[in-house]
N, C-alpha and C positions, 0 to 999 in steps of 0.2 A: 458823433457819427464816425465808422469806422472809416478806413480806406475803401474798402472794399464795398460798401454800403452807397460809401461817396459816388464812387464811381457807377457804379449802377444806376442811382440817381440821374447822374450826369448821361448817361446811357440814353435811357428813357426820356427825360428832361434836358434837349440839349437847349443852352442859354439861348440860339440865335433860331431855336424853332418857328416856324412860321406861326403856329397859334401864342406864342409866347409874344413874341414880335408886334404879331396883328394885335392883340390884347393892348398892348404897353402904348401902340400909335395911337387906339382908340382914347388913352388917357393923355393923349397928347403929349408924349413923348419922342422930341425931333431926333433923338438918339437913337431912336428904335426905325422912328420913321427910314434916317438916313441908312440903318441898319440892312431890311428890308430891300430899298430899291440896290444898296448896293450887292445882295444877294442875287438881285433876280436882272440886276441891268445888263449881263451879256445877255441873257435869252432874251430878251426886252428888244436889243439892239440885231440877234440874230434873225430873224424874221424878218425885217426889211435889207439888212444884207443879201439873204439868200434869195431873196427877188431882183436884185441890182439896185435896190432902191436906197443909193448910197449918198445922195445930195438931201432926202427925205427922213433918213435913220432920225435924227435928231430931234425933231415935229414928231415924227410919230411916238417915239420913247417919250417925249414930253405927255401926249394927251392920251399915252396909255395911263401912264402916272399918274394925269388928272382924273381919268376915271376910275384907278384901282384907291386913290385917297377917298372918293364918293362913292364907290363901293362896300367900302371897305366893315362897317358897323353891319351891312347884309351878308359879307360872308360866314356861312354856316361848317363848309366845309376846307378846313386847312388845307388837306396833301392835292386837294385841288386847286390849289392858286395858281401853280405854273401852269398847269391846262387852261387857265383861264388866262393867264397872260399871254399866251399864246394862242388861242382865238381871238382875243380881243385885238395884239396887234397883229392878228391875220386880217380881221374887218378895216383896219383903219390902212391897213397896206391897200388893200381892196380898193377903199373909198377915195385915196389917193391916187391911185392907177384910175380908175374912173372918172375921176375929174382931169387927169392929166389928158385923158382921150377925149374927152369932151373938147376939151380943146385944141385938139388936133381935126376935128370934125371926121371922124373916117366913117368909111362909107358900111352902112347896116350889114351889109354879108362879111365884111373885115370885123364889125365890132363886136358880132355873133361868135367869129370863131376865137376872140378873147376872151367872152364872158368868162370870169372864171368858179369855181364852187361857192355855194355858203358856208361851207367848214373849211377851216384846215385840211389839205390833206394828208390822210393816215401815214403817207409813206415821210413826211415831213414833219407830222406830229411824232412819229416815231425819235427820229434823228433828234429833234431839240428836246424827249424828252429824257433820250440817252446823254446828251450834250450837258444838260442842267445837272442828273446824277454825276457825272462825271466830275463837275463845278462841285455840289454838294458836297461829294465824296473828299475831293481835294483839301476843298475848305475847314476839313472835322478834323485832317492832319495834324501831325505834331509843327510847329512853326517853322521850326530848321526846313523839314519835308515842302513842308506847302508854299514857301518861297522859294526854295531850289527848284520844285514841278515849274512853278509860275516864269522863273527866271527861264526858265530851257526851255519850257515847251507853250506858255503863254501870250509873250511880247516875242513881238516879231520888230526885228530880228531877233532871235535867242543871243544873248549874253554871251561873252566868251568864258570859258573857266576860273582865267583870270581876273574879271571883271565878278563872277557868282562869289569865288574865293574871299576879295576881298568884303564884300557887300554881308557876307555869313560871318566874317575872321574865321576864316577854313584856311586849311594850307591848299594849293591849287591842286596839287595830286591828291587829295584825297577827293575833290568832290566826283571824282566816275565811283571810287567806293559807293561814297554817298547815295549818289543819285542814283544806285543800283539798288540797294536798300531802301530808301523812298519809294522806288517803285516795283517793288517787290510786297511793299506793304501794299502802296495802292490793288497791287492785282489780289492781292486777298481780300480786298475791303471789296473790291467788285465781283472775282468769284461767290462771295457771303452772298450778298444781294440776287445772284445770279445773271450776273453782265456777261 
């Protein structure tokens, strides 16, 4: 196969795709498994942050997991898993706040003006489904790139230069080069898509 062939392949078929993925887990593979959650676990985990729900993150990222591994042989359609990971830990945030007020007993005109939707809402589902592209995008990177992005704008606190520098064997003055370049690539990969 040529290069050029190769890459195309690669294009089309990337290794860590989600039907590739779901496929490999169904053959019971933990590799693929581990593959998968560690794809999709910040937006897993963004949803009950963006509610405050930061002592619960943990509980609900687990029993989304336990219901997307028992899902998992029913999904039909791939580029829908993140949509559905994210209803799914929309419900289970839900169902948590819900029992969290139950037991606070509050009174029927206060618990009304909490109920909250049965979907996600759109202006939410938007944000985390920009959030996950963004992940996606990062992730397809060359390796230099996609750990410099991670190191600066990932972990908080961001890294010092001198700390990226040595963690790559970069010289310290080059990574603003760098890092300019990285994400210079990134915004092509997001203008392409149309971000």
């Amino acid at each position: 196969m040529t290069g050029t062939a190769a890459k195309r392949q690669r294009t089309h078929e990337p290794e860590t795709s989600d039907e590739r993925l779901i496929q490999q887990c169904l053959k019971g593979d933990q590799e693929a498994w581990s593959a998968l959650i560690d794809k999709y676990k910040n937006l897993i985990y963004s949803v009950p942050i963006k509610y405050g729900m930061y002592q619960d993150a943990g509980d609900i990222f687990q029993a989304v997991c336990v219901d997307l591994l028992q899902e998992l042989p029913r999904i039909r359609e791939y580029r829908a898993l993140p949509k559905w990971l994210m209803q799914t830990c929309y419900h289970k945030c839900l169902r948590q706040q819900q029992a969290a007020k139950r037991e606070v007993d509050l009174e029927p005109a206060v618990a009304e003006q909490h109920a909250a939707p049965d979907s996600l809402p759109e202006e939410m589902l938007a944000q985390l489904t920009e959030e996950q592209t963004l992940r996606d995008l990062v992730a397809e990177m060359p390796n230099r790139c996609r750990q410099m992005i991670h190191m600066l704008f990932f972990e908080i606190p961001a890294r010092p230069y001198e700390e990226i520098a040595k963690a790559l064997g970069l010289a310290t003055g080059s990574i603003g080069f760098i890092r300019g370049r990285c994400l210079s690539q990134l915004r092509k990969r997001l203008e392409k898509i149309g971000f």
